[in-house]
DSSP file (Angstrom, degrees, kcal/mol; ACC not computed):
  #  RESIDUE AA STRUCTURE BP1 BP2  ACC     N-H-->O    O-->H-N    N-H-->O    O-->H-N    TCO  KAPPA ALPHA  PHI   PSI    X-CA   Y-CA   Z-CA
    1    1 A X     >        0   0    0      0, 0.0     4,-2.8     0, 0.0     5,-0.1   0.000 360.0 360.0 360.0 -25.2   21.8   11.2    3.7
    2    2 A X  H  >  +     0   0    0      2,-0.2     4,-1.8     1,-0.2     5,-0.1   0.891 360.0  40.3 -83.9 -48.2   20.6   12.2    7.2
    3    3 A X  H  > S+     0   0    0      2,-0.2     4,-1.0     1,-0.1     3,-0.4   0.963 117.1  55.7 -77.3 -26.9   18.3   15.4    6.1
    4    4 A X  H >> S+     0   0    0      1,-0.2     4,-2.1     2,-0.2     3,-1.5   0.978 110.9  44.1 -70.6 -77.2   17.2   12.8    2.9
    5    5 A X  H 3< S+     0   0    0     -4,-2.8    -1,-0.2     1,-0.2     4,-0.2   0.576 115.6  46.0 -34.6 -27.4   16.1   10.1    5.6
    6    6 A X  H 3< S+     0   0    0     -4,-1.8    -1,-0.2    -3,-0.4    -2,-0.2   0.383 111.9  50.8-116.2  16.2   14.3   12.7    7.9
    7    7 A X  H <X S+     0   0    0     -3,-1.5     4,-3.5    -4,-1.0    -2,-0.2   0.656 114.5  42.9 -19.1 -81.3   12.6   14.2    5.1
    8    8 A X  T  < S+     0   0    0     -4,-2.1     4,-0.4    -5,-0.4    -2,-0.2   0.684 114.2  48.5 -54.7 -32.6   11.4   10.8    3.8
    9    9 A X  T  > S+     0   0    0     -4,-0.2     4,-1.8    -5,-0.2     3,-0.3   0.801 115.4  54.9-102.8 -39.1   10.4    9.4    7.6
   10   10 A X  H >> S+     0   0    0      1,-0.3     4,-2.4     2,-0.2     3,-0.5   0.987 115.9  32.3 -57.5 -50.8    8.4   13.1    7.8
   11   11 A X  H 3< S+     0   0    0     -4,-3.5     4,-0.3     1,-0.2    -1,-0.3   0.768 110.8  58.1 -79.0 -13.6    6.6   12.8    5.1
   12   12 A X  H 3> S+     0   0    0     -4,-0.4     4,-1.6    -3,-0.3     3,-0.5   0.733 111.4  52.8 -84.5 -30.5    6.0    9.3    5.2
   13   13 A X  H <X S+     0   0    0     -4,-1.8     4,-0.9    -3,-0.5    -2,-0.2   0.874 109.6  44.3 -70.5 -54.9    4.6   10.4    8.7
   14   14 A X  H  < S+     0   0    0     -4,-2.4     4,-0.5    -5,-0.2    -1,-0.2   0.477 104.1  60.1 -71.2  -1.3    2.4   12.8    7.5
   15   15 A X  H >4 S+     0   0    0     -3,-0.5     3,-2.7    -4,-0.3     4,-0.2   0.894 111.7  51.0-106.5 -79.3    1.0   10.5    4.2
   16   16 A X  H >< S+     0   0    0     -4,-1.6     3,-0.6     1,-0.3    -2,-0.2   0.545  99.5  60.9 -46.1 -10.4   -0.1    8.1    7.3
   17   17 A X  T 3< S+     0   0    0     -4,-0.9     2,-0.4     1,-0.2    -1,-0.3   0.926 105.0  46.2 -86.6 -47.9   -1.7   10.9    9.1
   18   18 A X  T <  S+     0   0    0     -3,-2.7     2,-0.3    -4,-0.5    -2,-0.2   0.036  94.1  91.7 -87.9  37.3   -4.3   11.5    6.1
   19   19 A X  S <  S-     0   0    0     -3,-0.6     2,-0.1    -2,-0.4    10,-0.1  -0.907  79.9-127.7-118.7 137.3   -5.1    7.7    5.7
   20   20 A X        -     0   0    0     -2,-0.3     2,-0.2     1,-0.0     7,-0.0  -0.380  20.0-163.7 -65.6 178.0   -8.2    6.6    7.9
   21   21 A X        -     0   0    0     -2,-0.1     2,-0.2     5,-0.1     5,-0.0  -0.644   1.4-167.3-161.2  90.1   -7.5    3.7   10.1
   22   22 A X    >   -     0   0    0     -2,-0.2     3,-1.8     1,-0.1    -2,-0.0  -0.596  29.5-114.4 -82.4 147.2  -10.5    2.3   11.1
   23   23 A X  T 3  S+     0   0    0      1,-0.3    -1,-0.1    -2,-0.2     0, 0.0   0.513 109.0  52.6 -69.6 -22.2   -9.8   -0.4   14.3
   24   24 A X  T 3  S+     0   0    0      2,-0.0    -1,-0.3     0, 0.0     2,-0.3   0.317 110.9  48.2 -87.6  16.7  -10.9   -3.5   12.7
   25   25 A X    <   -     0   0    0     -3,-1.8     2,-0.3    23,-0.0     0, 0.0  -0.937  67.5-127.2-132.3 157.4   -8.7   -3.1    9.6
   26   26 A X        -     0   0    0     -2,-0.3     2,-0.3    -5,-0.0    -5,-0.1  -0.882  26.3-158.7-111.6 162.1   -5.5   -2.5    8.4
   27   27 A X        -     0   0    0     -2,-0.3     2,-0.3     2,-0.1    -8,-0.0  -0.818   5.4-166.2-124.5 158.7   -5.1    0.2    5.8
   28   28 A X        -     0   0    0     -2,-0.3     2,-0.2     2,-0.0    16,-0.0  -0.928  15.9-137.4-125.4 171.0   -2.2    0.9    3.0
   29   29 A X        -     0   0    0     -2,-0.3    -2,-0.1   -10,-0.1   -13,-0.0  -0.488  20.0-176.0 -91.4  45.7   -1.4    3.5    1.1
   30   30 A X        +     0   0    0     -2,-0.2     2,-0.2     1,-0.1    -2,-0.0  -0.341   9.2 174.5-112.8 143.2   -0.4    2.9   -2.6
   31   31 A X        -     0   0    0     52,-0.1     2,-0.6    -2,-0.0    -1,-0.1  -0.840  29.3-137.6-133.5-176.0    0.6    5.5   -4.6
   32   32 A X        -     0   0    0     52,-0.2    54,-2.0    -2,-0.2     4,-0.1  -0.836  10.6-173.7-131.6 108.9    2.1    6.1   -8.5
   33   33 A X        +     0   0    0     -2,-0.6    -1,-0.2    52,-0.2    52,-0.1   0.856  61.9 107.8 -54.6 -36.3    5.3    8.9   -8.6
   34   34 A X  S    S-     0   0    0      1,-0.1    52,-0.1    51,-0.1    -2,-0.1   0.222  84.5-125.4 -66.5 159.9    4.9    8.4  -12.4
   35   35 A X  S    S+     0   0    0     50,-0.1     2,-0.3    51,-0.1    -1,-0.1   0.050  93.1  72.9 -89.2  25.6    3.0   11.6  -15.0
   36   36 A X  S    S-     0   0    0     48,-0.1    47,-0.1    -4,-0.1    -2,-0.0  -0.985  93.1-117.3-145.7 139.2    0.5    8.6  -16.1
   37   37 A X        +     0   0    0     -2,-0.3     2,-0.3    47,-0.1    47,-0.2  -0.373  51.8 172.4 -73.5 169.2   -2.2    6.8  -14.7
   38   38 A X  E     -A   83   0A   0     45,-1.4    45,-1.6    43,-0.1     2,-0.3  -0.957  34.0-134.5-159.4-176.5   -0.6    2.7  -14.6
   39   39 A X  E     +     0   0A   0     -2,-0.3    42,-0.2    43,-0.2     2,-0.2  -0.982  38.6 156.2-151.9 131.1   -1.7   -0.1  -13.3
   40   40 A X  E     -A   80   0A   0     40,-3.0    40,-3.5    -2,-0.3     2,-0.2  -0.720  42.7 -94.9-157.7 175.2    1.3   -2.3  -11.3
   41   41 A X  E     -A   79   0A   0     38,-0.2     2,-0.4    -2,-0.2    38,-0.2  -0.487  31.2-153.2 -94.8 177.7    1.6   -5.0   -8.5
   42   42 A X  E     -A   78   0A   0     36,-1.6    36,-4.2    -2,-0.2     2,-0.6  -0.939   3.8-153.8-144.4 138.5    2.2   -3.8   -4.8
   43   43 A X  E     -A   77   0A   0     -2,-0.4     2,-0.2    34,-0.2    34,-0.2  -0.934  26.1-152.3-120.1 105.4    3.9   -6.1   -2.8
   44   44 A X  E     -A   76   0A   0     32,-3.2    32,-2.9    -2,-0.6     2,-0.6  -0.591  24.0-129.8 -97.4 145.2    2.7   -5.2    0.7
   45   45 A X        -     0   0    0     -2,-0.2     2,-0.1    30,-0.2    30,-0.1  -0.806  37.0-167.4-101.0  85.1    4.1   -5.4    4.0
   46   46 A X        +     0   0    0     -2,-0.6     4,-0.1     2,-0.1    28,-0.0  -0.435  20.5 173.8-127.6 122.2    0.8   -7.3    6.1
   47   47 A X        +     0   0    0     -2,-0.1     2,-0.6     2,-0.1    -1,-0.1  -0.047  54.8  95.1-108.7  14.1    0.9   -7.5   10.0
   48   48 A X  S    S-     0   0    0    -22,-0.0    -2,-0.1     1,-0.0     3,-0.1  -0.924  87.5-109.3-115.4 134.7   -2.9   -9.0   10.3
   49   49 A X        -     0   0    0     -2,-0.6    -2,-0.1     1,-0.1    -1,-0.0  -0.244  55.6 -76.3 -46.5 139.0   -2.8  -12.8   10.6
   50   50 A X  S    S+     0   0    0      2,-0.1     2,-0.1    -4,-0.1    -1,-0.1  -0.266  90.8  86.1 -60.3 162.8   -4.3  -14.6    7.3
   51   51 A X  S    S-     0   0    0     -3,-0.1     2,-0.5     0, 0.0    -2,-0.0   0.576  70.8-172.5 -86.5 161.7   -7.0  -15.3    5.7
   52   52 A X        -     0   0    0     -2,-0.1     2,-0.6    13,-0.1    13,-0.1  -0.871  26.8-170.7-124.9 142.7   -7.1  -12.0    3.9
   53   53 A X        -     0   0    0     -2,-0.5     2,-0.2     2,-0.0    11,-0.1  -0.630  15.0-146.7-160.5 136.2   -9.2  -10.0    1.8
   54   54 A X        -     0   0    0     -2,-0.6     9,-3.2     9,-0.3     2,-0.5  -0.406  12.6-173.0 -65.1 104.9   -8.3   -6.8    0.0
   55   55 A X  B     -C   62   0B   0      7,-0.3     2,-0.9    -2,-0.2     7,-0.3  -0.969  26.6-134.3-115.4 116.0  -10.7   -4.2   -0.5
   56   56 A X    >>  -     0   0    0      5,-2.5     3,-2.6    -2,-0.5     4,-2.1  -0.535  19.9-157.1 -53.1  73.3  -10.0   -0.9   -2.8
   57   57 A X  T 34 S+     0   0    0     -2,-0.9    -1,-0.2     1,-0.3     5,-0.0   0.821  87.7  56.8 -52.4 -25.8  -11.6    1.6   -0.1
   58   58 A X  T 34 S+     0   0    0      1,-0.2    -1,-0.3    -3,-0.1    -2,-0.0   0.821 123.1  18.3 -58.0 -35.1  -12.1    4.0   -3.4
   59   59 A X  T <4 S-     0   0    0     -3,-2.6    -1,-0.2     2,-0.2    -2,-0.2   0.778  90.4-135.5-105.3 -33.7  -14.0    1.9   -5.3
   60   60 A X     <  +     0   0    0     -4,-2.1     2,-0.3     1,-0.3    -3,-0.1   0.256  65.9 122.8  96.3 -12.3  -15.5   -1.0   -2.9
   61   61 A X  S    S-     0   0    0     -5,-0.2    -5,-2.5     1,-0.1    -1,-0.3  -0.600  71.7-109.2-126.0 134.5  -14.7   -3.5   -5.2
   62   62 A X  B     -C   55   0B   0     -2,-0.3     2,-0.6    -7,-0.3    -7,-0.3  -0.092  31.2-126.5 -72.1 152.3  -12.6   -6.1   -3.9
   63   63 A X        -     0   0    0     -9,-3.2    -9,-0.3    -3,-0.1    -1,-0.1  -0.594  21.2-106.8 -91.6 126.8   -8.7   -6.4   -5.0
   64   64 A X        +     0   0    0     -2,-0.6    15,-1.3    15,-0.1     2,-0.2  -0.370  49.9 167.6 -45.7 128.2   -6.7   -9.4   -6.5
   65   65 A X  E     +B   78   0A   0     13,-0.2     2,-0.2   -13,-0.1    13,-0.2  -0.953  24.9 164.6-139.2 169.2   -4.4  -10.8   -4.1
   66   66 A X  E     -B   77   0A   0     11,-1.2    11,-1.8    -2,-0.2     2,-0.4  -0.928  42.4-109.2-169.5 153.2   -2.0  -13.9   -3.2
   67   67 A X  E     -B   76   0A   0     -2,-0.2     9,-0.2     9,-0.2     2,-0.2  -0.955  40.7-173.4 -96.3 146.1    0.8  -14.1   -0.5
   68   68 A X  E     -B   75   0A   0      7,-3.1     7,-1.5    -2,-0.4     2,-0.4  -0.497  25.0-125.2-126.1 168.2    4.1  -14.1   -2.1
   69   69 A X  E     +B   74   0A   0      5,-0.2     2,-0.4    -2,-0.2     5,-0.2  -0.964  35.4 174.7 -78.1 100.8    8.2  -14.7   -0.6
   70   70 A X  E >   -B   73   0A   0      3,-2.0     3,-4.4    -2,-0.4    -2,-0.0  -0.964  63.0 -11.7-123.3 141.8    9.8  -11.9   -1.8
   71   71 A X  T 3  S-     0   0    0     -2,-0.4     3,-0.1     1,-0.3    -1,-0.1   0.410 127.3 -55.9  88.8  -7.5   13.5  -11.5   -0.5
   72   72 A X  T 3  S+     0   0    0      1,-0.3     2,-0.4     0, 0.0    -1,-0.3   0.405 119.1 100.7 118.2 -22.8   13.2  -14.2    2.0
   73   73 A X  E <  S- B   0  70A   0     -3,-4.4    -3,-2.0     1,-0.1    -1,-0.3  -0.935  75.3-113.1-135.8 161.4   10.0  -12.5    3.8
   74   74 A X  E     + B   0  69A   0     -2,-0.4     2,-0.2    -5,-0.2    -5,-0.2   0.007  43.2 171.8 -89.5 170.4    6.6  -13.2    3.6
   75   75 A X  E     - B   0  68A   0     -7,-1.5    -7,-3.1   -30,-0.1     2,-0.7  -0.910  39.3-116.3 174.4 159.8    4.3  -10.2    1.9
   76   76 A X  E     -AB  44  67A   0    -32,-2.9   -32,-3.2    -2,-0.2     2,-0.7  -0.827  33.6-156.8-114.9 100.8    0.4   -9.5    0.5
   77   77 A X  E     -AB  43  66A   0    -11,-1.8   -11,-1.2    -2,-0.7     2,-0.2  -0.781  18.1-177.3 -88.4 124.7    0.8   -8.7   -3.8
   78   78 A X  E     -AB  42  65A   0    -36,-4.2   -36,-1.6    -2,-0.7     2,-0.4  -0.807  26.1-127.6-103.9 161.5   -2.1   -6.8   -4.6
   79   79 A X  E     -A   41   0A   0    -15,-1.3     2,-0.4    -2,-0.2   -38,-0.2  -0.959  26.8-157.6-105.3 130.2   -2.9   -5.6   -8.1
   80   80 A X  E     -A   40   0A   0    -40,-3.5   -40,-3.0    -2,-0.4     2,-0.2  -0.983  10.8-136.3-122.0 151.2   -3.5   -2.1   -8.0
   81   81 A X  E     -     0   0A   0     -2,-0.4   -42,-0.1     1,-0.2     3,-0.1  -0.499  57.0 -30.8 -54.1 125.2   -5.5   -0.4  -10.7
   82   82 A X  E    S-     0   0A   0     -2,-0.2     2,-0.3     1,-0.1    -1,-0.2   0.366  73.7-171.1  57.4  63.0   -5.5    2.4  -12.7
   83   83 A X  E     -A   38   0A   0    -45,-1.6   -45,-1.4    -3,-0.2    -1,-0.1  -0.709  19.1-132.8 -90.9 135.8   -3.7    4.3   -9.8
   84   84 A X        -     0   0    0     -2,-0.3   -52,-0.2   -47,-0.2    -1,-0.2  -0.128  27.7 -92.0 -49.2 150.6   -3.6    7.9  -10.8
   85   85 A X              0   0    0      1,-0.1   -52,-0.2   -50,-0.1    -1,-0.2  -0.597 360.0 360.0 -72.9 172.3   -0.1   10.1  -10.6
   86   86 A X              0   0    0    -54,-2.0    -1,-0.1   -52,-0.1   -53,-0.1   0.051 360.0 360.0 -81.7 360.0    0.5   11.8   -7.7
């Protein structure tokens, strides 16, 4: 479990290293494990005070979004699009 976790926190490190992160925004990542393009919710973990609004940086075109409860803790579902696999 130990090399699985520090594997996961490495790479997870390194994902965030090739994301821009320009100072007035905050950026996620979403990506699709799957062999198909799909098209899914992401339920995002948001640390910038509301109101919000969601921008695709790939496309420009702004994203549907709503804050939801999931588990108990607040979070930003975005619809993401016609995400490519990885």
């Amino acid at each position: 479990a130990r090399y699985v976790n520090d594997l996961h926190r490495d790479a997870l490190a390194r994902v965030a290293r090739l994301v821009a992160s320009p100072q007035a925004a905050e950026r996620h990542l979403v990506f699709n494990p799957l062999s198909w393009t799909r098209t899914d919710v992401a339920d995002l973990v948001v640390t910038t005070p509301p109101p919000f609004h969601v921008v695709d940086v790939a496309t420009g075109i702004e994203t549907p979004s709503q804050g939801v409860i999931v588990d108990g803790a607040p979070r930003m579902r975005i619809l993401a699009r016609d995400v490519p696999s990885v």
